[in-house]
C-alpha positions in Angstrom: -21.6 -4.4 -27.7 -18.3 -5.0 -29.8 -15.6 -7.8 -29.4 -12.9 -7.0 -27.0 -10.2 -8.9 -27.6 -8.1 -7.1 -25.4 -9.3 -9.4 -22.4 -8.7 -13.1 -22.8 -11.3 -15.5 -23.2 -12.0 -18.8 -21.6 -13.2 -20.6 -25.3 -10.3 -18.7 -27.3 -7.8 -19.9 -24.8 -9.1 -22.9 -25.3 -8.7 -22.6 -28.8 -5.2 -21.5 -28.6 -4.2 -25.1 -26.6 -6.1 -27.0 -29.2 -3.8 -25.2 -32.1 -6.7 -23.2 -33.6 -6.5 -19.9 -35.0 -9.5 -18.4 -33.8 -8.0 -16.2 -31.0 -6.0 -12.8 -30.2 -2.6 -11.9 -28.3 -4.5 -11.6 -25.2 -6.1 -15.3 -25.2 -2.7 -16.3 -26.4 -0.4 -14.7 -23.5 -3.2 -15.8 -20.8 -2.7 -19.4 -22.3 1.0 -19.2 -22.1 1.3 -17.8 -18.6 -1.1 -20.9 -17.4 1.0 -23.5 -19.6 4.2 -22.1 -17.8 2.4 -22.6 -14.6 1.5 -25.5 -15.6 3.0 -27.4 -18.6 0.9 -30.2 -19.9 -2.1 -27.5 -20.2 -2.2 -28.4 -23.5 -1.8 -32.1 -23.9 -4.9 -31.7 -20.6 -7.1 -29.8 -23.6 -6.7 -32.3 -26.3 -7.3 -35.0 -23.7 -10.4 -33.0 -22.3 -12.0 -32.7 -26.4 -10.7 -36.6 -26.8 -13.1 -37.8 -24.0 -15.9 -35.4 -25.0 -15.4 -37.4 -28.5 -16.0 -40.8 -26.7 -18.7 -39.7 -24.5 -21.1 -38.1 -27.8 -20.2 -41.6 -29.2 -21.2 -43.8 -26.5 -24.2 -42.0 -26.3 -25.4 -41.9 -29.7 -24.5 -45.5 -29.8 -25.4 -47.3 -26.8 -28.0 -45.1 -25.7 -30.2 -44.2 -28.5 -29.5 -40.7 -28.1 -30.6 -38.4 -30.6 -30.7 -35.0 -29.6 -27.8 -33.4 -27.6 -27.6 -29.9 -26.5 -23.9 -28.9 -26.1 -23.3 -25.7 -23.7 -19.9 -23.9 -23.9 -19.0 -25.5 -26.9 -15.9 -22.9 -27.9 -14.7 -22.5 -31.4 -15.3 -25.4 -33.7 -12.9 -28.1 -33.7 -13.5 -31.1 -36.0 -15.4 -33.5 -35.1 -17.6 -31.4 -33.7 -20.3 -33.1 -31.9 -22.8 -33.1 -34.6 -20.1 -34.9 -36.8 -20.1 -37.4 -34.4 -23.4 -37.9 -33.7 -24.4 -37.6 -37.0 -21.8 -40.1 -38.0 -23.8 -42.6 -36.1 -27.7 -41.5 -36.9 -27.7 -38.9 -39.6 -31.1 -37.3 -38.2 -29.4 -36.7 -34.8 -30.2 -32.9 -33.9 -27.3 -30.7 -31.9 -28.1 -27.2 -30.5 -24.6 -25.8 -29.5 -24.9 -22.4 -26.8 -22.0 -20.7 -26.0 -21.8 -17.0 -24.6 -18.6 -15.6 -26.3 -19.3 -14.1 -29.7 -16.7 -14.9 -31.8 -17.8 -18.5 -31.3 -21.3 -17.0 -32.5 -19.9 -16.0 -35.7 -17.8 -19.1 -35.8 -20.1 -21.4 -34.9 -23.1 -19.7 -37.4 -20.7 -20.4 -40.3 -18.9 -23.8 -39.7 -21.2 -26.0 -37.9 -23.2 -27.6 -40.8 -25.2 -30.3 -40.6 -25.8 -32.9 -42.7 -29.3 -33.0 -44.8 -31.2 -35.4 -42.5 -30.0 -33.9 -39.0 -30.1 -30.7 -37.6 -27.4 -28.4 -36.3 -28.0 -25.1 -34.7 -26.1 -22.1 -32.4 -27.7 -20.3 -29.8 -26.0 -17.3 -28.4 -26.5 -17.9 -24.2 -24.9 -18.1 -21.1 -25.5 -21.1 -18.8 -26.6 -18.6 -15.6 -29.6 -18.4 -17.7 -30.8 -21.3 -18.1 -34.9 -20.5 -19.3 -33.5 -19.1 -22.9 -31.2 -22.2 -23.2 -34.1 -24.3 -23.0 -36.9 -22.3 -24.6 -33.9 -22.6 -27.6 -34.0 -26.6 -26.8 -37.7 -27.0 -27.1 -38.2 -25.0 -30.4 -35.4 -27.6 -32.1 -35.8 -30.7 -30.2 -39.0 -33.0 -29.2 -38.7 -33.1 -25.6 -40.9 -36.2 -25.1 -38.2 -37.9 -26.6 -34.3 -38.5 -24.4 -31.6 -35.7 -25.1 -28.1 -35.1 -24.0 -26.6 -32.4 -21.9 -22.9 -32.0 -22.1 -21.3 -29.2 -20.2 -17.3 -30.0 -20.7 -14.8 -27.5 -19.3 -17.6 -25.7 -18.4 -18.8 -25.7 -14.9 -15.3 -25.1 -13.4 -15.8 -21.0 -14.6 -18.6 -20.3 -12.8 -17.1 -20.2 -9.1 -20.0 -19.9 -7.0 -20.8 -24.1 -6.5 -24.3 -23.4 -6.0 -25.1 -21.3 -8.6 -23.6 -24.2 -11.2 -25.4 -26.8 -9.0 -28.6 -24.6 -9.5 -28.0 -24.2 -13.3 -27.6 -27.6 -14.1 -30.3 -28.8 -11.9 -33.2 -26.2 -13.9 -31.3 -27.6 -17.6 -32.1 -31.1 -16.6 -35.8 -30.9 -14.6 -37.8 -30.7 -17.9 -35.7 -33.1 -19.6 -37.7 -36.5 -19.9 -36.6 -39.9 -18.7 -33.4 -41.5 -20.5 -31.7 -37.9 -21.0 -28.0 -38.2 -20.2 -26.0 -35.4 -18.2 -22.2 -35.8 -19.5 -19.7 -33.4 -18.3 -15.5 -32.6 -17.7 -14.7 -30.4 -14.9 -11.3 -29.1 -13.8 -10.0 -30.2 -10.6 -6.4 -30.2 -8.3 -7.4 -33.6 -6.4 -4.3 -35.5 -8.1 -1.5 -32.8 -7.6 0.9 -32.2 -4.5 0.0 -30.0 -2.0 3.2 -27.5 -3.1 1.7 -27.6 -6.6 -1.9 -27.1 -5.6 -0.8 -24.0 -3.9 1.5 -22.6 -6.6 -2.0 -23.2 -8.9 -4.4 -21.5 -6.6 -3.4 -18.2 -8.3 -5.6 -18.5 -11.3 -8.8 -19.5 -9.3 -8.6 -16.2 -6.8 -11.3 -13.6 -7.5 -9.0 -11.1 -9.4 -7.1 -12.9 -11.7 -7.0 -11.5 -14.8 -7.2 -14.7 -16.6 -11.0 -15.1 -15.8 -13.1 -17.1 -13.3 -11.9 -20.0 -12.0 -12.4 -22.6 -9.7 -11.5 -26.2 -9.9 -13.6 -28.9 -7.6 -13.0 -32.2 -5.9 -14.7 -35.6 -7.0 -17.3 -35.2 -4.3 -18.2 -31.7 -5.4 -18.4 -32.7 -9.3 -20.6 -35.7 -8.2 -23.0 -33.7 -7.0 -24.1 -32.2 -10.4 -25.5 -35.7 -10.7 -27.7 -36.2 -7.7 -30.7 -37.9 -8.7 -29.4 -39.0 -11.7 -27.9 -42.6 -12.6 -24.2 -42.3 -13.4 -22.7 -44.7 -16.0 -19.8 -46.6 -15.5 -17.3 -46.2 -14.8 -18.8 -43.0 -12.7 -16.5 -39.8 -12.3 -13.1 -40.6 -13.2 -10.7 -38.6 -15.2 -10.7 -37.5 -18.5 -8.2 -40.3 -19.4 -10.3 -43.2 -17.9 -13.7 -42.4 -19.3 -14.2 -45.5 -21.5 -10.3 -45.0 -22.8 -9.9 -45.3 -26.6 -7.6 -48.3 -27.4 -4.6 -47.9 -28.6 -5.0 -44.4 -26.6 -4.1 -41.2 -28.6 -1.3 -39.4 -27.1 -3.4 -37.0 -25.0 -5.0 -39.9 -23.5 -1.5 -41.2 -22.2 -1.2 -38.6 -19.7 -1.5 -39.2 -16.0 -4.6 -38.6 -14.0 -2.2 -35.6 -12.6 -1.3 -34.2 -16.1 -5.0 -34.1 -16.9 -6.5 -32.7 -14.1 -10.0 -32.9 -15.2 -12.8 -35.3 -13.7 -15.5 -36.5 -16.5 -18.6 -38.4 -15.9 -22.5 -39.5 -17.4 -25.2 -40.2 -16.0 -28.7 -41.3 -16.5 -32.6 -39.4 -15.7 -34.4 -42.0 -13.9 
């Protein structure tokens, strides 16, 4: 099935608030009608790929972790997380799964490992789990600890127990010491007026895609039964904040509207 770019995509939009290239009028007009809406979109993106930065680096450093398997991981934006594991242990292994394909091409092309790691692409869509992790164990060793991260992810699948089901069948064959590490969008720190004004983009027919942000209590409970890490689900600002912070990371709690948490298989 070809490309159509004539409907906007949630990785390309993504790419368009990150200042890529790698998108077309209709990703760009769907991420300026959301930035109008609401106008520190953008400076919410960089902080969302900042905190996926600190998370891969905690937990190739801290943890040991060697093998992460990135789902939705939109176009290629430097560091990637194989740069940043790899930067750390140069045999780290990264399987990246998205399910838009001009992130396939993209991805095929530009996410090169270096010579002692691996990094590979998986075309896939997270309501599938199975083929994601028939992918997994052909690249990784699953007796052996590996990462899940799902950032800006979870929040476009709208039926709660769907995702809740999807991330539950990712992490059962996953041995002990495996980390679950995920962003997801939310409205908990806005007014009520703007709350409302925002609920446009998460109804069923909005022609920007699926949509549907969750409170704290809802995105803690992709980690039950797991062991979240301090400082537990906070927002994308106060994971582990980078000192001095970047200027993404200086935005309020309200400007970033994005939870972000890790946690631990028992």
């Amino acid at each position: 099935m070809p490309l159509d770019v004539s409907v906007p995509a949630a990785a390309r939009r993504y790419n368009v608030w990150l200042g890529g290239k790698d998108n077309f009028a209709a990703d760009r007009d769907s991420a300026a009608e959301i930035e109008q809406a609401f106008p520190p979109i953008t400076s919410a993106a960089r902080a969302n790929r900042n905190c996926l930065e600190r998370v891969v680096r905690y937990l190739a450093a801290e943890r040991g972790i060697r093998q992460f398997l990135d789902l939705g991981c939109a176009m290629p934006a430097s560091p990637n997380v194989h740069e940043i594991a790899q930067e750390i242990t140069p045999s780290a292994r990264v399987l990246y799964v998205d399910n838009d394909k001009l992130v396939d091409r993209h991805a095929r092309a530009l996410l090169t490992s270096c010579p002692e790691g691996r990094s590979d692409f998986q075309f896939g869509d997270l309501r599938a789990p199975q083929p994601i992790l028939a992918a997994a164990r052909e690249r990784f060793d699953l007796t052996r600890p590996v990462a899940v991260s799902l950032f800006a992810v979870l929040h476009l699948l709208p039926d709660t127990e769907q995702a809740l089901d999807a991330v539950r069948e990712l992490v059962a064959p996953l041995p002990r010491g495996s980390c679950l590490a995920l962003s997801h969008a939310t409205f908990d720190p806005l007014p009520e007026h703007k709350r409302v004004e925002l609920e446009k983009f998460s109804q069923p027919d909005s022609s920007h895609g699926p949509f549907q942000p969750r409170t704290r209590a809802q995105v803690a409970s992709f980690f039950d039964g797991l062991d979240l890490i301090d400082p537990g689900v906070v927002s994308t600002v106060l994971w582990r904040p980078n000192l001095p912070a970047t200027e993404a990371d200086a935005i309020s709690e309200a400007e970033a509207i994005c939870y972000a948490a890790a946690a631990v298989k028992p």
